[in-house]
Short mmCIF file of the C-alpha atoms (twelve columns), coordinates in Angstrom:
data_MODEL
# 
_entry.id   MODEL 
# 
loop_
_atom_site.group_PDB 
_atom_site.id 
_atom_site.type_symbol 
_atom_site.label_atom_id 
_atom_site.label_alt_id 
_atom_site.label_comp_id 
_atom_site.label_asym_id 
_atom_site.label_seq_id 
_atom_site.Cartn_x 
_atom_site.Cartn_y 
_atom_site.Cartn_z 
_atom_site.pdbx_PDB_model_num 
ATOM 1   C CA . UNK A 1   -6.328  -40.331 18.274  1 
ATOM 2   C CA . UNK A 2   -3.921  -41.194 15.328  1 
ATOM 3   C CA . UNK A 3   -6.970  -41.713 13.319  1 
ATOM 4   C CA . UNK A 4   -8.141  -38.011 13.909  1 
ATOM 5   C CA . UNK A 5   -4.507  -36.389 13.276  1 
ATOM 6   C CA . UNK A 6   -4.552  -38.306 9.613   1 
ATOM 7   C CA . UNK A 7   -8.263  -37.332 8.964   1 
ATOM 8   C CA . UNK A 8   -7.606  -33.725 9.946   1 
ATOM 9   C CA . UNK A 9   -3.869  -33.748 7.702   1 
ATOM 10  C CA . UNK A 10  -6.087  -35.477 4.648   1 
ATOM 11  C CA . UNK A 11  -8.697  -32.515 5.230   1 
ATOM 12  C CA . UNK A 12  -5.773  -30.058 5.106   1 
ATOM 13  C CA . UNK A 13  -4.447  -31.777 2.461   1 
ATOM 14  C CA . UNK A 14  -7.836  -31.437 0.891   1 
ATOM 15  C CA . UNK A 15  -9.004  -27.762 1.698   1 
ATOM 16  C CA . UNK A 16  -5.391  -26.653 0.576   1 
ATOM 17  C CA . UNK A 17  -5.467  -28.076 -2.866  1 
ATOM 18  C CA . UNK A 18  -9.193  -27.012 -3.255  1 
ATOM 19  C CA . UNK A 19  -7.964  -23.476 -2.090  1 
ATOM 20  C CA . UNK A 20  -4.925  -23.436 -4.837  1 
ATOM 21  C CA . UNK A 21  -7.344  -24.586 -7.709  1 
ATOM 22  C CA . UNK A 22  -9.614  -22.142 -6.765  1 
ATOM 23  C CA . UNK A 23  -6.928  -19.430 -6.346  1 
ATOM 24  C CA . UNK A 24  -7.095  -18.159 -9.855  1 
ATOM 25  C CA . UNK A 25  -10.017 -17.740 -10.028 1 
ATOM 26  C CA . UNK A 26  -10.683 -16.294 -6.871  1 
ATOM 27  C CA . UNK A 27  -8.051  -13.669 -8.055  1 
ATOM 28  C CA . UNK A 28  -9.649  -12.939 -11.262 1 
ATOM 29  C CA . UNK A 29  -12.853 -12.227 -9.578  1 
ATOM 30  C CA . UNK A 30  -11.173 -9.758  -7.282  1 
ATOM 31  C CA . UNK A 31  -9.556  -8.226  -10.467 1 
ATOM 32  C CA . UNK A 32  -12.160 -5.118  -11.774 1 
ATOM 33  C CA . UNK A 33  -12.126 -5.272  -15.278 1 
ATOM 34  C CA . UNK A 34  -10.869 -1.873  -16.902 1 
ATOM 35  C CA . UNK A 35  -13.843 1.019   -17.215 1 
ATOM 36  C CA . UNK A 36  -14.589 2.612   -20.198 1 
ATOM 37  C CA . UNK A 37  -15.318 6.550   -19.418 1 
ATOM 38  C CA . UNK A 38  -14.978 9.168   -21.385 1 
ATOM 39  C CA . UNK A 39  -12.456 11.769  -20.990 1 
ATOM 40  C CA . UNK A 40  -15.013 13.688  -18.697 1 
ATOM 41  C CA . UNK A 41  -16.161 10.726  -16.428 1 
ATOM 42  C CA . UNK A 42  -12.361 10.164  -16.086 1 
ATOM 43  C CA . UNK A 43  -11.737 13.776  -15.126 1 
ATOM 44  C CA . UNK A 44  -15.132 13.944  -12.324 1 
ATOM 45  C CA . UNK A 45  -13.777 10.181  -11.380 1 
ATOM 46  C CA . UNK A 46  -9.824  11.732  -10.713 1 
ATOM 47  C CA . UNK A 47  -11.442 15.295  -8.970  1 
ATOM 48  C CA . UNK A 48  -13.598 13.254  -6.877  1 
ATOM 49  C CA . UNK A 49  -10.872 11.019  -5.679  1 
ATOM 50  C CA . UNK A 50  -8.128  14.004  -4.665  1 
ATOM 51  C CA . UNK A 51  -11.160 15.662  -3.032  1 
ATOM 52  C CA . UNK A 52  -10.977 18.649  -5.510  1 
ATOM 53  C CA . UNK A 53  -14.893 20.247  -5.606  1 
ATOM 54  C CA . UNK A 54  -13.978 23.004  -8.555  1 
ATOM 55  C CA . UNK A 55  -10.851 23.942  -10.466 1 
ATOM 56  C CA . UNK A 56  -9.081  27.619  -10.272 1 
ATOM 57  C CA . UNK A 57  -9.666  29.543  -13.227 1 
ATOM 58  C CA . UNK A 58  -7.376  29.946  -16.127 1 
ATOM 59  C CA . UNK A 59  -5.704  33.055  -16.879 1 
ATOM 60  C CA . UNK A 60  -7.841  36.097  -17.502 1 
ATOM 61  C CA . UNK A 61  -8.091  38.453  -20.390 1 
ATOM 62  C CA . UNK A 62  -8.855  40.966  -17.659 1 
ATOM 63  C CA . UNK A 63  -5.487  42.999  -16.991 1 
ATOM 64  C CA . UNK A 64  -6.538  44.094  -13.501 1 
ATOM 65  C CA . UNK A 65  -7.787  40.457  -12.619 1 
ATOM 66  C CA . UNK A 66  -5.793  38.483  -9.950  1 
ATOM 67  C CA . UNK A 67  -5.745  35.713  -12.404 1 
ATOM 68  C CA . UNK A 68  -4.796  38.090  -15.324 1 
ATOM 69  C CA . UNK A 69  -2.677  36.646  -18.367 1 
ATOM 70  C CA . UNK A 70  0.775   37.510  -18.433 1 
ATOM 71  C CA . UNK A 71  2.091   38.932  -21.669 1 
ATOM 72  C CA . UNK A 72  5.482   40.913  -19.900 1 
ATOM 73  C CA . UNK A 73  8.464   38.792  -20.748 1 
ATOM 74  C CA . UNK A 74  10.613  39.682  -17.810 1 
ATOM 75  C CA . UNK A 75  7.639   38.295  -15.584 1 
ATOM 76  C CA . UNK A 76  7.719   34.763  -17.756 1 
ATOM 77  C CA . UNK A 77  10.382  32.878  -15.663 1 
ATOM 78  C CA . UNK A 78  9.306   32.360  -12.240 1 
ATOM 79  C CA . UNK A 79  13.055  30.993  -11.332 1 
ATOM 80  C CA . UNK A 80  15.527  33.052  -12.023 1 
ATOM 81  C CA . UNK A 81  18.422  31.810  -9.956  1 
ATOM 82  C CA . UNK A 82  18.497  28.128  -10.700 1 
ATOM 83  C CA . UNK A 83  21.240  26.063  -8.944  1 
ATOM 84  C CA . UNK A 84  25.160  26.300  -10.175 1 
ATOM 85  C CA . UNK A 85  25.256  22.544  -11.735 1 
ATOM 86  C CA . UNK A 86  28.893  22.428  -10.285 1 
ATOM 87  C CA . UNK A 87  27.862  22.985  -6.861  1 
ATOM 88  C CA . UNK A 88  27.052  20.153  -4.831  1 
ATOM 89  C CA . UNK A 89  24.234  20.346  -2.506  1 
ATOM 90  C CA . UNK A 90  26.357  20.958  0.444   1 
ATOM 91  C CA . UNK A 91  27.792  23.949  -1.286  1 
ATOM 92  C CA . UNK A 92  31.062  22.382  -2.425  1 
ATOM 93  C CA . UNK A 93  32.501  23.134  -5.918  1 
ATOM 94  C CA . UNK A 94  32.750  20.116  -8.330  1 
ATOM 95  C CA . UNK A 95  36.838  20.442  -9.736  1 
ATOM 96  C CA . UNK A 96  37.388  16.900  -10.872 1 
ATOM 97  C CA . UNK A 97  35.462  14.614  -13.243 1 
ATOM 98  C CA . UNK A 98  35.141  11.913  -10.049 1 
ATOM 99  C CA . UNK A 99  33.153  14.855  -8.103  1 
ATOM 100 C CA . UNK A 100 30.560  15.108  -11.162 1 
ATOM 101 C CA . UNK A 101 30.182  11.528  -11.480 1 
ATOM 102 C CA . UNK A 102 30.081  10.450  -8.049  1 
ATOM 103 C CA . UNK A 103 28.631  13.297  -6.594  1 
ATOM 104 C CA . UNK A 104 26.994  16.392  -7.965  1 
ATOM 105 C CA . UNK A 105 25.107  14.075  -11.207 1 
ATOM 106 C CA . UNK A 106 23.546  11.492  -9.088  1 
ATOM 107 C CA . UNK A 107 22.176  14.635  -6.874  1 
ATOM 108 C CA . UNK A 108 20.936  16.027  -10.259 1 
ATOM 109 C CA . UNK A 109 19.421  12.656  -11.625 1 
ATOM 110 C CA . UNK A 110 17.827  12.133  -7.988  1 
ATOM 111 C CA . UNK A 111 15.913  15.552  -8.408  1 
ATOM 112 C CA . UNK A 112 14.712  15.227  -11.648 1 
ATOM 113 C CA . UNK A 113 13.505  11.925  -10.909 1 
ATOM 114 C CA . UNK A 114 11.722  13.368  -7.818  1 
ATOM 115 C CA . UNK A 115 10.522  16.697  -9.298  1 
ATOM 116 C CA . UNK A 116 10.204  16.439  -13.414 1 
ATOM 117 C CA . UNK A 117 10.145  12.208  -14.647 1 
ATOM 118 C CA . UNK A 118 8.520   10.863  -11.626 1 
ATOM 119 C CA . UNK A 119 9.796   7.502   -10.163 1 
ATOM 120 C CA . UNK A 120 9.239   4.380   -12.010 1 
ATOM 121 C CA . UNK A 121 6.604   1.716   -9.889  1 
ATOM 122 C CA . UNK A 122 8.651   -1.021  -8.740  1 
ATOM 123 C CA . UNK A 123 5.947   -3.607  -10.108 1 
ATOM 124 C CA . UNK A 124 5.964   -1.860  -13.854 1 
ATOM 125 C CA . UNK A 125 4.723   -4.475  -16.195 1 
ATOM 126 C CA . UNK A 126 8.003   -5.994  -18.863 1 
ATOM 127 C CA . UNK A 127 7.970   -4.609  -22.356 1 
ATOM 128 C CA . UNK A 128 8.960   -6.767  -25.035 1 
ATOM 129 C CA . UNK A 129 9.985   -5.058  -28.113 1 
ATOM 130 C CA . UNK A 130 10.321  -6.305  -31.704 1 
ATOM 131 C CA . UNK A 131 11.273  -4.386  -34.809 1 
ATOM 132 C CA . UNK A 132 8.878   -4.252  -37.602 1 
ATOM 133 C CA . UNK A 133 10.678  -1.736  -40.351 1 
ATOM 134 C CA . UNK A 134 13.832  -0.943  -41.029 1 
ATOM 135 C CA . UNK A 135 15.383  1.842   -43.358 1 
ATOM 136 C CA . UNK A 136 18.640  3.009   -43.962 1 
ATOM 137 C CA . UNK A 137 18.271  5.303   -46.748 1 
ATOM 138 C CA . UNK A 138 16.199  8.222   -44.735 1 
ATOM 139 C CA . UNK A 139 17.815  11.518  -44.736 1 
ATOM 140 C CA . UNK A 140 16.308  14.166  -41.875 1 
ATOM 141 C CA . UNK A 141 17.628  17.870  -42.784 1 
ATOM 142 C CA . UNK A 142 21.342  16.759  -44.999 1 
ATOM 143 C CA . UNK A 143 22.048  14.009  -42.027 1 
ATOM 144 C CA . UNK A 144 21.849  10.153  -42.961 1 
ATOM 145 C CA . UNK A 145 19.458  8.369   -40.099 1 
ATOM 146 C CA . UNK A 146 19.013  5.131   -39.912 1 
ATOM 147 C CA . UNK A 147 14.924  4.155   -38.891 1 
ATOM 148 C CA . UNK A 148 13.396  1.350   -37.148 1 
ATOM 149 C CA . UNK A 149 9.808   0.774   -36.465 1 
ATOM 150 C CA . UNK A 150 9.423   -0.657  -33.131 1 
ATOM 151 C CA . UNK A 151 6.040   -2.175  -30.915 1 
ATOM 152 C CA . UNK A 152 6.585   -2.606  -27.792 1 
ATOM 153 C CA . UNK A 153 4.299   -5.324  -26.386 1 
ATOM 154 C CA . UNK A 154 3.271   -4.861  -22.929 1 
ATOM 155 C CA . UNK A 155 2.768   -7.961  -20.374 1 
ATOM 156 C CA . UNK A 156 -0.956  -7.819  -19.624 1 
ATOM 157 C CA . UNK A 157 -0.695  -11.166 -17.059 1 
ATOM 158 C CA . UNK A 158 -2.458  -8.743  -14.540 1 
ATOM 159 C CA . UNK A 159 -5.548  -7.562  -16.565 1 
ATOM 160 C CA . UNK A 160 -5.573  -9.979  -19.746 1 
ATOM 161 C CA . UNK A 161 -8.535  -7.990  -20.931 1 
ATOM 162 C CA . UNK A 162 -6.400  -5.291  -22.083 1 
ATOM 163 C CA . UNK A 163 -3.866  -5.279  -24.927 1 
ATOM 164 C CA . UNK A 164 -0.981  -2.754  -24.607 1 
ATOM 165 C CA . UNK A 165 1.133   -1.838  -27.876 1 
ATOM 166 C CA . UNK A 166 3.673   0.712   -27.789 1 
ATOM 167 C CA . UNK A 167 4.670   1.965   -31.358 1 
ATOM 168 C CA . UNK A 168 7.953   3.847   -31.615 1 
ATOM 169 C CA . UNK A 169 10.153  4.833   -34.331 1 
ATOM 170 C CA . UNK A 170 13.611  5.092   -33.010 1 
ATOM 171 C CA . UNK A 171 16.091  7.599   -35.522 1 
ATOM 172 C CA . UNK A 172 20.208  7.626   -35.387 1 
ATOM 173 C CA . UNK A 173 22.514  9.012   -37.750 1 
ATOM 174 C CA . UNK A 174 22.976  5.957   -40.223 1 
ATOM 175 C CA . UNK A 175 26.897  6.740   -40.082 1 
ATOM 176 C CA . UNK A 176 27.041  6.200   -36.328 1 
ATOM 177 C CA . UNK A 177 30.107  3.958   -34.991 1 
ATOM 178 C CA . UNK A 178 29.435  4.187   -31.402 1 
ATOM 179 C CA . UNK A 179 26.297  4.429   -29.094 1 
ATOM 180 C CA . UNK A 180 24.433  8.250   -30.007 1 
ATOM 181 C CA . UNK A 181 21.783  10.108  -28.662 1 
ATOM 182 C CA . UNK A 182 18.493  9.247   -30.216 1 
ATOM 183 C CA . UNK A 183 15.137  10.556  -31.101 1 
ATOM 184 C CA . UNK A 184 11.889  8.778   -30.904 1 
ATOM 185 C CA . UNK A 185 8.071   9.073   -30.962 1 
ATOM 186 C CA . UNK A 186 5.745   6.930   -29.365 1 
ATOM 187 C CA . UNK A 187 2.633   6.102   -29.649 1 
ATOM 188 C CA . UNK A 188 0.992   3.755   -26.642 1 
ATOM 189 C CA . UNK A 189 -2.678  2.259   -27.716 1 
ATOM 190 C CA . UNK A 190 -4.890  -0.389  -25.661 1 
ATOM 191 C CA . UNK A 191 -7.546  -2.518  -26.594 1 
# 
């Protein structure tokens, strides 16, 4: 009996580092390397997967169409009566700096993360980013600004057959003693 409990826990033993060599590779197999479509193939691929058979036309030219482009200014902002910012959701008025920062701007920050940004994916891959340029003597309209060229490389541990490189140039007034609002442009490319 003792002789069949060790040659089963030597077979465990066995199977379970067989199964944690094989692991990776088991889990690159199941990993689809990225498709190459073109912007069309992408679009039927997207339509097909929400179900969507044919897309509503664009505006007409047509005046009298039900679709009919609108060139009336007064017609041009479908929300007119957009929330008081210093009214809380449960219709209390926001009097002291507290209230706004404890209460009416995380309510405002929670709906434009819900309705405009989007929420970020918990399992978002870490960007590491390096500066490649740096210049001190640019000058945008009669301000000072201080440049940096930036890539952000992307972790690509979950699909190492794509390269992600995030290219930004980050501006700030060159004079700037304290953190500032900045501009930037970015420019994400894969290979």
């Amino acid at each position: 009996m003792k002789h069949l409990m060790r040659s089963r826990s030597v077979r465990s033993a066995c199977l379970a580092a067989a199964f944690t060599a094989a692991a990776p590779a088991v889990l690159r197999a199941q990993t689809p390397e990225p498709l190459n479509w073109t912007a069309q193939q992408d679009h039927k691929n997207m339509m097909e997967q929400l179900s969507i058979t044919r897309l509503r036309p664009g505006p007409s030219g047509n005046a009298s169409a039900t679709n009919a482009a609108n060139y009336d200014p007064a017609k041009a902002n479908p929300f007119p009566d957009l929330p008081d910012p210093l009214v809380t959701k449960n219709g209390q008025k926001v009097t002291t700096a507290e209230q706004w920062w404890k209460v009416r701007r995380p309510e405002i920050v929670e709906d434009f993360e819900r309705e405009v940004f989007g929420r970020v994916p918990k399992n978002v891959p870490k960007v590491t980013w390096t500066v490649v340029t740096q210049a001190t003597d640019r000058v945008v309209g009669a301000m000072p600004v201080a440049a940096k060229q930036l890539v952000g490389h992307v972790d690509n541990a979950a699909c190492p057959s794509i390269k992600v490189d995030i290219q930004m140039t980050l501006v700030t007034p060159a004079n700037a003693k304290r953190p500032v609002p900045c501009a930037s442009q970015f420019l994400a490319g894969s290979s």
